[in-house]
C-alpha positions as CSV (number, residue, x, y, z in Angstrom):
1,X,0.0,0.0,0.0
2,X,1.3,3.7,-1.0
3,X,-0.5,6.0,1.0
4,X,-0.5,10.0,0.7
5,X,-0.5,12.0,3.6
6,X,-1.9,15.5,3.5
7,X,-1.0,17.7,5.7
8,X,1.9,15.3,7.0
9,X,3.3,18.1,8.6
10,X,0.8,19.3,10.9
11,X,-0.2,18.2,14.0
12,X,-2.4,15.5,14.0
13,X,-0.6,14.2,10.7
14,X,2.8,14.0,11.8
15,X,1.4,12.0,15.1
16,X,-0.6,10.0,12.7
17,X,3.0,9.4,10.3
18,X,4.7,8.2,13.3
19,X,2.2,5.7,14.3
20,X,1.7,4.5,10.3
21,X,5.8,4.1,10.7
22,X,5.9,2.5,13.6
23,X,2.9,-0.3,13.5
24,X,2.3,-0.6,9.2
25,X,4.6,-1.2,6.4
26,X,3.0,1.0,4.2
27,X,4.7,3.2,2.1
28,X,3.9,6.7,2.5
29,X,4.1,10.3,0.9
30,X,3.8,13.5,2.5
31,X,2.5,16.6,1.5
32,X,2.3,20.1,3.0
33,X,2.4,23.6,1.8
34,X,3.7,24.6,5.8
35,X,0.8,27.6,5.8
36,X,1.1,26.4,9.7
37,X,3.8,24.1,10.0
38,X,7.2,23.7,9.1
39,X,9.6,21.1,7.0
40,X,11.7,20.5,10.0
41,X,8.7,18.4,11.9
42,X,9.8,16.0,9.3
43,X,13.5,15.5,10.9
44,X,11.3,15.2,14.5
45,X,9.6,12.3,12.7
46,X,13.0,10.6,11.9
47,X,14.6,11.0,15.6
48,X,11.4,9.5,17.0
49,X,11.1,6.4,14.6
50,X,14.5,6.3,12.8
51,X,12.9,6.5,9.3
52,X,12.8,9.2,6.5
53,X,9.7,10.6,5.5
54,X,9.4,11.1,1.8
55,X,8.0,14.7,1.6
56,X,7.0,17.5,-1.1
57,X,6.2,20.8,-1.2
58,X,2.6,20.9,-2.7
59,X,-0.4,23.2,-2.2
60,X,-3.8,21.4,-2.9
61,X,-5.2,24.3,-3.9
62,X,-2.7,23.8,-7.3
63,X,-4.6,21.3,-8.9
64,X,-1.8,21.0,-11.5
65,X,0.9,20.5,-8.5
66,X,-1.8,17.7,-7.2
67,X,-2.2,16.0,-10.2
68,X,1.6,15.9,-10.5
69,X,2.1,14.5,-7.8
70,X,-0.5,11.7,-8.2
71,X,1.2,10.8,-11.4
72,X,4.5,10.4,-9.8
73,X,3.0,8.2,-7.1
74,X,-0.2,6.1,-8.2
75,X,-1.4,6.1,-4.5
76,X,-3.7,3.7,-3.2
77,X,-5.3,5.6,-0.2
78,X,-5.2,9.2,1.0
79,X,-5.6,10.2,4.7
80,X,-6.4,13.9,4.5
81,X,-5.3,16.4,7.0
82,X,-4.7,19.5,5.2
83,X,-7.1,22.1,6.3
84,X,-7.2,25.5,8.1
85,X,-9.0,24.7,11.3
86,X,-9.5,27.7,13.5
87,X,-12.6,28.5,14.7
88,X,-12.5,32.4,15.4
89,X,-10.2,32.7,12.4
90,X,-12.9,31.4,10.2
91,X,-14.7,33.7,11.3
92,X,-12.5,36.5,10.3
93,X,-11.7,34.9,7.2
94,X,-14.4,32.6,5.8
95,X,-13.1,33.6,1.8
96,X,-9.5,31.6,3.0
97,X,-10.6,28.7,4.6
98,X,-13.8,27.8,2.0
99,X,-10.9,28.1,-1.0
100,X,-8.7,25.8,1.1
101,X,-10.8,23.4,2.7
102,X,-13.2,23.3,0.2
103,X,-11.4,23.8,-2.8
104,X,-8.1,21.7,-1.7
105,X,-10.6,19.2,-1.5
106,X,-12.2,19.0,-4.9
107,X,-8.6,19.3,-6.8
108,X,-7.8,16.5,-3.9
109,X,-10.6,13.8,-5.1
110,X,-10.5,14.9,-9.0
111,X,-6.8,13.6,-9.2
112,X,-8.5,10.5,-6.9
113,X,-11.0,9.7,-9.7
114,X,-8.7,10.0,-12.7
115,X,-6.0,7.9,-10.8
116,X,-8.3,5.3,-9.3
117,X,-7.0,5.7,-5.4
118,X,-10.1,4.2,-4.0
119,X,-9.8,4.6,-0.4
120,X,-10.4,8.4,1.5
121,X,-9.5,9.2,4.7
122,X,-11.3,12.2,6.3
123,X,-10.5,14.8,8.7
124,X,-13.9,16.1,10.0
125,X,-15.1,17.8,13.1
126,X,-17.4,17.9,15.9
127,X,-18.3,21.3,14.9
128,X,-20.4,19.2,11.8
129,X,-22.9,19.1,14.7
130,X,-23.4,22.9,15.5
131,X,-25.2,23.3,18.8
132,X,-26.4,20.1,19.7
133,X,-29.7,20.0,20.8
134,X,-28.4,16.9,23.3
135,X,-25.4,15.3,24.8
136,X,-23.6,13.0,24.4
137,X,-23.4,13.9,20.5
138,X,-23.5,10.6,18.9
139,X,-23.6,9.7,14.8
140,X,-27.5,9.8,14.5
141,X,-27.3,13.6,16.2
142,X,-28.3,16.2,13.3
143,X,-25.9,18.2,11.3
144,X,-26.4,21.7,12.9
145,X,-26.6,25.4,11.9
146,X,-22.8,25.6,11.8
147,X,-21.2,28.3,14.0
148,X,-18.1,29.1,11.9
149,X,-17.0,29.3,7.9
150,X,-14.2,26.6,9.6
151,X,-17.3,23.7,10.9
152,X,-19.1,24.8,7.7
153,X,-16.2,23.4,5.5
154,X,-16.4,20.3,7.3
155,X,-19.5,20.1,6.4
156,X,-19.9,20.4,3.0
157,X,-16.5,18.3,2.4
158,X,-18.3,15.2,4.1
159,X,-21.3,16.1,1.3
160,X,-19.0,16.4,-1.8
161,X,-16.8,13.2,-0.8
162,X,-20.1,11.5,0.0
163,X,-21.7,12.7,-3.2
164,X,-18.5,11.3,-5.4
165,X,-18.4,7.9,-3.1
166,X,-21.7,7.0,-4.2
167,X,-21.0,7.6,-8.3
168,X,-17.3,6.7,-8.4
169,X,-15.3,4.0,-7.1
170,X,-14.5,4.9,-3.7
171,X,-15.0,4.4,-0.5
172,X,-14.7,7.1,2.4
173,X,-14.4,7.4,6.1
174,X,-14.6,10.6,8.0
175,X,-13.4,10.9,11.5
176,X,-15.6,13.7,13.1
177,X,-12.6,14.4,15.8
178,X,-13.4,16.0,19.1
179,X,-10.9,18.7,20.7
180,X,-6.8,16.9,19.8
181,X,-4.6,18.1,22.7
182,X,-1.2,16.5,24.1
183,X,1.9,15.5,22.2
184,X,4.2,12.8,21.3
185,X,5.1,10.7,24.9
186,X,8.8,11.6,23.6
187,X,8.7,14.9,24.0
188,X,10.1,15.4,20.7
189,X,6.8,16.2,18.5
190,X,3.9,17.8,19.2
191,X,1.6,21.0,18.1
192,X,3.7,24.0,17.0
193,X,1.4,26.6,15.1
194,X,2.8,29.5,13.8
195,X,2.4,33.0,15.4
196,X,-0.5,33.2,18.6
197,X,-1.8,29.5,18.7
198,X,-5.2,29.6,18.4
199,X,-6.2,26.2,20.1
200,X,-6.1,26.1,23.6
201,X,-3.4,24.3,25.1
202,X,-0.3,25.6,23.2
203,X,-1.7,28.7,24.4
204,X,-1.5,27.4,27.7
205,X,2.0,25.8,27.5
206,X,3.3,29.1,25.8
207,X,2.6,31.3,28.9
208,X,3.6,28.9,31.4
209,X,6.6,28.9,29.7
210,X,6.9,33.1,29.9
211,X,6.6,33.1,26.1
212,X,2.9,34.9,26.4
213,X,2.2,37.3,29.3
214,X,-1.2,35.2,30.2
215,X,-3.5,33.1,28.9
216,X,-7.5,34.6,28.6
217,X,-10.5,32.3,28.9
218,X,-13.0,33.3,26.3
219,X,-16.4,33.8,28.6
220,X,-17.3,32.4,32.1
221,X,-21.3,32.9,31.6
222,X,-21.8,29.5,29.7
223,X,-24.7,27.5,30.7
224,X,-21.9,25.1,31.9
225,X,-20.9,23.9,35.6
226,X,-18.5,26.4,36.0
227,X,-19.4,29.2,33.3
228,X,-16.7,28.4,31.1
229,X,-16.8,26.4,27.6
230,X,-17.0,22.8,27.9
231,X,-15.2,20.5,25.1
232,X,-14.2,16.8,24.5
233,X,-10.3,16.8,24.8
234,X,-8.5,14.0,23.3
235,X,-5.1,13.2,22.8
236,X,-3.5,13.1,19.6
237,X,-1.9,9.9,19.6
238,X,-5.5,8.5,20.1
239,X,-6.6,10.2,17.0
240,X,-3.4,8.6,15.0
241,X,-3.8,5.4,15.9
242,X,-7.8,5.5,14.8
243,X,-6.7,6.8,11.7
244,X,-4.8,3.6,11.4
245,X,-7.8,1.8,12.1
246,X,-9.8,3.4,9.6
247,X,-7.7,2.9,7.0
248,X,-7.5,-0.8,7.9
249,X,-11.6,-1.0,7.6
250,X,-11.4,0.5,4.2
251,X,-8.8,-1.4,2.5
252,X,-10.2,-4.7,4.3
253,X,-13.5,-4.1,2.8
254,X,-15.2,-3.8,6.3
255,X,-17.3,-0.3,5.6
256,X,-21.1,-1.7,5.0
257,X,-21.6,2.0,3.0
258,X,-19.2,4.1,0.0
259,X,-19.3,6.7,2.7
260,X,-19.3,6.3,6.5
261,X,-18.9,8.7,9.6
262,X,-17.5,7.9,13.3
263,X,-16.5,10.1,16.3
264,X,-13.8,10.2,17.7
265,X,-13.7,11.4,21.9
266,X,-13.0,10.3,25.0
267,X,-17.2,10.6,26.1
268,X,-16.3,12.8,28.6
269,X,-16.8,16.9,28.8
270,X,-13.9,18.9,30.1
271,X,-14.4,22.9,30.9
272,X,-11.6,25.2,29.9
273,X,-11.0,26.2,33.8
274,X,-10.6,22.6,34.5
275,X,-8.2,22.0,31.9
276,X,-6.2,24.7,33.3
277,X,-6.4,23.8,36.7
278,X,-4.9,20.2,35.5
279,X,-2.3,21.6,33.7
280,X,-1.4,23.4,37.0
281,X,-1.8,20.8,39.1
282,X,-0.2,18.1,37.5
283,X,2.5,19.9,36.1
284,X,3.0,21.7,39.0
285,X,3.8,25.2,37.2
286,X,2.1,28.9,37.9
287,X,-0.2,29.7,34.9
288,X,-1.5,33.5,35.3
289,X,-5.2,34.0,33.1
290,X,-7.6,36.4,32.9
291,X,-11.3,36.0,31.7
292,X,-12.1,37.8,29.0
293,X,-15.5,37.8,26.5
294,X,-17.1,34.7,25.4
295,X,-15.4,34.2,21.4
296,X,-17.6,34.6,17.9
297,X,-18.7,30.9,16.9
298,X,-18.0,29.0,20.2
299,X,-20.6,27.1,21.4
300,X,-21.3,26.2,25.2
301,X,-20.6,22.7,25.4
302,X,-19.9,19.4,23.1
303,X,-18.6,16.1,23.8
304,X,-18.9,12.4,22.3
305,X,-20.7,9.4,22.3
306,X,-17.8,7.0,20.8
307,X,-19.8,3.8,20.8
308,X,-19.6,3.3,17.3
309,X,-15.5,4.0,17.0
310,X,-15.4,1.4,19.8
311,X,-17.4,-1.0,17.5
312,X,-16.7,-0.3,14.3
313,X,-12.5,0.5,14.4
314,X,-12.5,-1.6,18.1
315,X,-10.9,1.9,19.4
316,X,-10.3,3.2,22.8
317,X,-9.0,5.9,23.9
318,X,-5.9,5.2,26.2
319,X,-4.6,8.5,27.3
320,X,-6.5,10.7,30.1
321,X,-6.1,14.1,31.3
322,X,-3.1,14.1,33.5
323,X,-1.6,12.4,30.2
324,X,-2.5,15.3,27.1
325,X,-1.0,18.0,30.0
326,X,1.8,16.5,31.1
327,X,2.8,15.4,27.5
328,X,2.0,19.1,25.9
329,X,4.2,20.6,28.8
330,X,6.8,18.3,27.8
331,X,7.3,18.7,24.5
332,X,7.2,22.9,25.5
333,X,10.1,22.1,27.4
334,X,11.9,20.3,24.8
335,X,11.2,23.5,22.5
336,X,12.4,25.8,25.0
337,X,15.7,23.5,25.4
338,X,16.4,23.4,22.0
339,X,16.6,27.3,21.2
């Protein structure tokens, strides 16, 4: 199997690279166009698993570099990351992220359906859901009004790839993923946006660490326990290693439909105070915040039902709390020692 990565060099897609090196022998190609990532996460790949990543410098919103690079490969499966993927950012700039995540995507399965590379891995969202009028949020929940350009994306790239599953030969799984947090237990790889982070716990890690004068929680009068937003944190190695999983069900022929849907979480709702007090805690660092005014296109609360990831891709989630803080605050540290 020749599998392209998109995205590899991101954060969830260089977790997921290392696990595909460590537990497959597939053979696998990266591509990134480092809008919010950098080459060198390639070399972190190498010190943790001892193996080169073969990587290239494509945009998918160059349909001629994307067919290109289909032509030199002849894939068999993609596993696509590449996306923009922050909420409030959306916000700001809906134009950017619909021509990325939206049109990356169509050049993406056009050079799928003229090369025949039958099996598509998606990276999708909780925020599919909107506001859900329940919790847990399971598959049968509705799609929602969605709150951001970003969760809008997500979900008209579920539509198109299950639109082109059920005329073309493919088949395609998208992984609705929770809230990814942590990083590599080595210390050595982990989430490393570019400029102010804009997901929560680099955030946090980068003022602990003096590199940002404090951290602000974005509204405390949520209809939640303790006023503050309530989301399903998950670590990121969890999320790799379902990847694997879903890629296994496709090429295995185990997907009953051309186009299938899972969650991935923990089932468990964390509020942002409690994920600072954790970090806190566990880590055993001073953390100064402030609370400042609830965010455009956050919503109060979401977490998972993961029933069907448990049945379906016989996933688990492994890693807890203590585990995504203590590993993000880690790999900090390694930054901070390696300046």
């Amino acid at each position: 199997m020749k599998i392209l990565i998109t995205g590899g060099a991101g954060y969830i897609g260089s977790h997921t690279i290392v696990e595909l090196l460590e537990s497959t022998d597939w053979s696998l190609v990266s591509i990134d166009n480092y809008s919010n990532s950098s080459p060198d996460t390639y070399r972190r790949i190498e010190e943790i698993t001892g193996r080169k990543v073969e990587h290239e410098d494509v945009d998918l919103r160059d349909e001629q570099a994307v067919d290109a690079c289909f032509d030199r490969h002849r894939f068999d499966g993609v596993i696509h990351f590449a996306a923009l993927k922050a909420v409030g950012e959306s916000v700001e700039k809906p134009l950017e992220y619909y021509e990325n995540n939206v049109g990356g995507l169509i050049h993406l399965i056009k050079a799928q359906r003229k090369y025949g590379v039958k099996y598509h891995l998606f990276s999708s969202s909780c925020t599919v859901y909107g506001t859900p009028p329940s919790l847990p949020v399971t598959e049968d929940s509705p799609i929602g009004k969605s709150e951001s350009p970003y969760g809008f994306s997500k979900v008209i790239g579920e539509r198109i790839l299950s639109d082109c599953a059920l005329q073309w030969d493919m088949d395609v799984l998208a992984l609705r993923y929770f809230n990814p947090v942590g990083a590599h237990t080595s210390g050595k790889l982990g989430e490393l946006p570019l400029g102010v982070p804009n997901n929560l716990l680099p955030y946090i890690t980068q003022t602990a660490a003096g590199h940002r004068d404090k951290l602000t929680i974005f509204g405390d009068e949520y209809p939640t326990r303790d006023g503050t937003c309530i989301r399903d944190y998950i670590h990121v190695t969890d999320i790799a290693k379902a990847h694997i999983m879903g890629m296994r069900r496709l090429i295995d022929g185990l997907q009953e439909h051309s186009f299938d849907f899972i969650n991935l979480g923990t089932g468990n709702g964390v509020s942002v105070q409690e994920i600072v007090d954790a970090f806190k805690e566990t880590n055993q660092v001073d953390l100064p915040y402030i609370i400042g005014p609830a965010r455009p296109g956050d919503i109060a609360a979401i977490y998972a039902d993961n029933g069907k990831a448990r049945e379906k891709l016989m996933w688990t989630p492994q890693l807890g709390l203590d585990d995504m803080v203590s590993s993000a605050w880690k790999w900090q540290c390694h930054l901070d020692q390696s300046l």
